[in-house]
C-alpha positions as CSV (number, residue, x, y, z in Angstrom):
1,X,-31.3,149.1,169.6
2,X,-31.3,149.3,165.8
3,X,-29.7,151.6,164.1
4,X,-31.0,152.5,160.2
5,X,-29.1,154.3,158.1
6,X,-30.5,156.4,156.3
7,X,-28.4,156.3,152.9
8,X,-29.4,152.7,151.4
9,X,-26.5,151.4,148.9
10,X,-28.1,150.0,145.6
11,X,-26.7,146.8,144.0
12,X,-28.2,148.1,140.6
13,X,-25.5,148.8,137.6
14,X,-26.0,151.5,135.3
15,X,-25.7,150.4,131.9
16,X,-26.6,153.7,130.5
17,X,-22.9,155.5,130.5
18,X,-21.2,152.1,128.8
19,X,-24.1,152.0,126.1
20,X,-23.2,156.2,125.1
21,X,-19.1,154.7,124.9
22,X,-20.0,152.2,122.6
23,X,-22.1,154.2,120.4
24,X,-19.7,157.0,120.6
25,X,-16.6,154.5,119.6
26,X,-19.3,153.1,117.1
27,X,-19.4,156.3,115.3
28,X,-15.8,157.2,115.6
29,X,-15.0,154.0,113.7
30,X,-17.5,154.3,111.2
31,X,-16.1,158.1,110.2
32,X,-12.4,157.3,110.2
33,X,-12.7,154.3,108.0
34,X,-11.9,154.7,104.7
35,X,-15.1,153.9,102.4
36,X,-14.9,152.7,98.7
37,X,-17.4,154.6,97.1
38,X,-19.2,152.9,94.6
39,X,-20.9,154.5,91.1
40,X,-24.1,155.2,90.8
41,X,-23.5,154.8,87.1
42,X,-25.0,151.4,85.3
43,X,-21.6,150.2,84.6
44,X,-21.0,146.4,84.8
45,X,-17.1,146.7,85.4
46,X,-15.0,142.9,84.4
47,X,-14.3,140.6,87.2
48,X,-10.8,139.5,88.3
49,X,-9.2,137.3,90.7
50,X,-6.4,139.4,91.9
51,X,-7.2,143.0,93.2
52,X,-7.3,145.1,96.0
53,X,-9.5,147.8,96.8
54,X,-8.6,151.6,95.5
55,X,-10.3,154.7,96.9
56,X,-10.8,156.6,93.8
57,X,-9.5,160.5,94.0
58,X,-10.5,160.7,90.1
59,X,-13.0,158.6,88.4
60,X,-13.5,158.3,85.1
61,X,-16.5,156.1,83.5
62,X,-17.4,155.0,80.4
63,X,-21.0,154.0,80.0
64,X,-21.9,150.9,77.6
65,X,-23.5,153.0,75.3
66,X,-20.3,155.2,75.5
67,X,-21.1,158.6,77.7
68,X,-17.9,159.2,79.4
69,X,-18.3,160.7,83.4
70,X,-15.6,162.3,85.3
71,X,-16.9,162.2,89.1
72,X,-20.4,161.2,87.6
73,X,-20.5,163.8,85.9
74,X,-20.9,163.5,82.2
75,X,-18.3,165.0,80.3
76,X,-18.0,164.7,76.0
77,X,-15.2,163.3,74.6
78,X,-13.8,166.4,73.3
79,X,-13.7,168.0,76.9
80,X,-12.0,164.8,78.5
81,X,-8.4,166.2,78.4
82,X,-9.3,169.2,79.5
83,X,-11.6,168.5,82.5
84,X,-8.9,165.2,84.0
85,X,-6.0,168.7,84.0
86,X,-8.5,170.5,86.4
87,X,-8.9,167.6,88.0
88,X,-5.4,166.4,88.5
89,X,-4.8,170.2,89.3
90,X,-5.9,170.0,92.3
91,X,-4.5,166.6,93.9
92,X,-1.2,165.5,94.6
93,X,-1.4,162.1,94.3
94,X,-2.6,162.0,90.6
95,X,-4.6,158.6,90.7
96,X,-7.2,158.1,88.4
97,X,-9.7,155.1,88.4
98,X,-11.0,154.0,85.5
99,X,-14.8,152.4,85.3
100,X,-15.8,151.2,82.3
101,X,-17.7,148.5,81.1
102,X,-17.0,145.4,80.3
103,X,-19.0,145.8,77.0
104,X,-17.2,148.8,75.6
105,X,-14.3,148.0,73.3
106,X,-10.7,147.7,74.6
107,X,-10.1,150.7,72.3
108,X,-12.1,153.5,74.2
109,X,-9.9,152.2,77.3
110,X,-6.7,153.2,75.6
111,X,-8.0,156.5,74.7
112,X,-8.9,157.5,78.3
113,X,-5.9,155.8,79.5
114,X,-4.1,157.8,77.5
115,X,-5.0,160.9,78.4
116,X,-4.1,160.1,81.6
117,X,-0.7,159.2,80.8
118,X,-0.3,162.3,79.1
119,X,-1.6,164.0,82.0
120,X,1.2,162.1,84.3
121,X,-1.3,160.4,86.6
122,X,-0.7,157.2,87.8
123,X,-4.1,155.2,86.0
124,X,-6.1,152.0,87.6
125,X,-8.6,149.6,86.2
126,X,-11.6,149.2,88.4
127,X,-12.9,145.3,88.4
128,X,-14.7,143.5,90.6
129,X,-13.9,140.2,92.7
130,X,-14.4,137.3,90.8
């Protein structure tokens, strides 16, 4: 006398519920990780061997044919002062990257930097790894 049963157990694994965790942990480590955000600006920046990487609150860039941008948005000379104070109004820390390329005189550097001194923000030279 054989007795079937009539609920058959199935060997198979279900790969389906680990694959969702993965791509859920996936995305939840790609949001919470902090992202350098790189210019779309044409601005060759100078190399160096010592740096670490700075997530820019304020950017300022100066283009090699010397258009100054304040969050990639271009901004006249004249207007600098004025637009890094809104800017710094609004943020705490008061860190402002500089961009500017490595063909622009040292000069136009010490102006914006400047500024920003005046402004009592902390300032930082952007440069990539050599």
């Amino acid at each position: 006398m054989a007795l079937d049963s009539k609920n058959k157990i199935s060997a198979d694994f279900n790969m389906s519920s680990m694959t969702d965790m993965v791509f859920l942990l996936l995305i939840f480590f790609l949001l919470t990780s902090n992202f350098v955000t790189p210019s779309g600006l044409p601005i060759n920046v100078p190399t160096s061997k010592v740096g670490g990487k700075v997530i820019p609150k304020i950017s300022v860039s100066i283009t090699k044919d010397r258009r100054y941008f304040v969050n990639e948005v271009q901004v006249p000379y004249y207007r600098l002062e004025t637009e890094l104070r809104a800017q710094l109004k609004n943020r705490e820390d008061g860190l402002v990257v500089l961009q500017i390329d490595k063909e622009v005189p040292v000069q136009y550097l010490v102006d914006v930097a400047s500024i920003a001194t005046n402004l009592k923000a902390k300032v930082s030279i952007a440069t990539k790894p050599d």
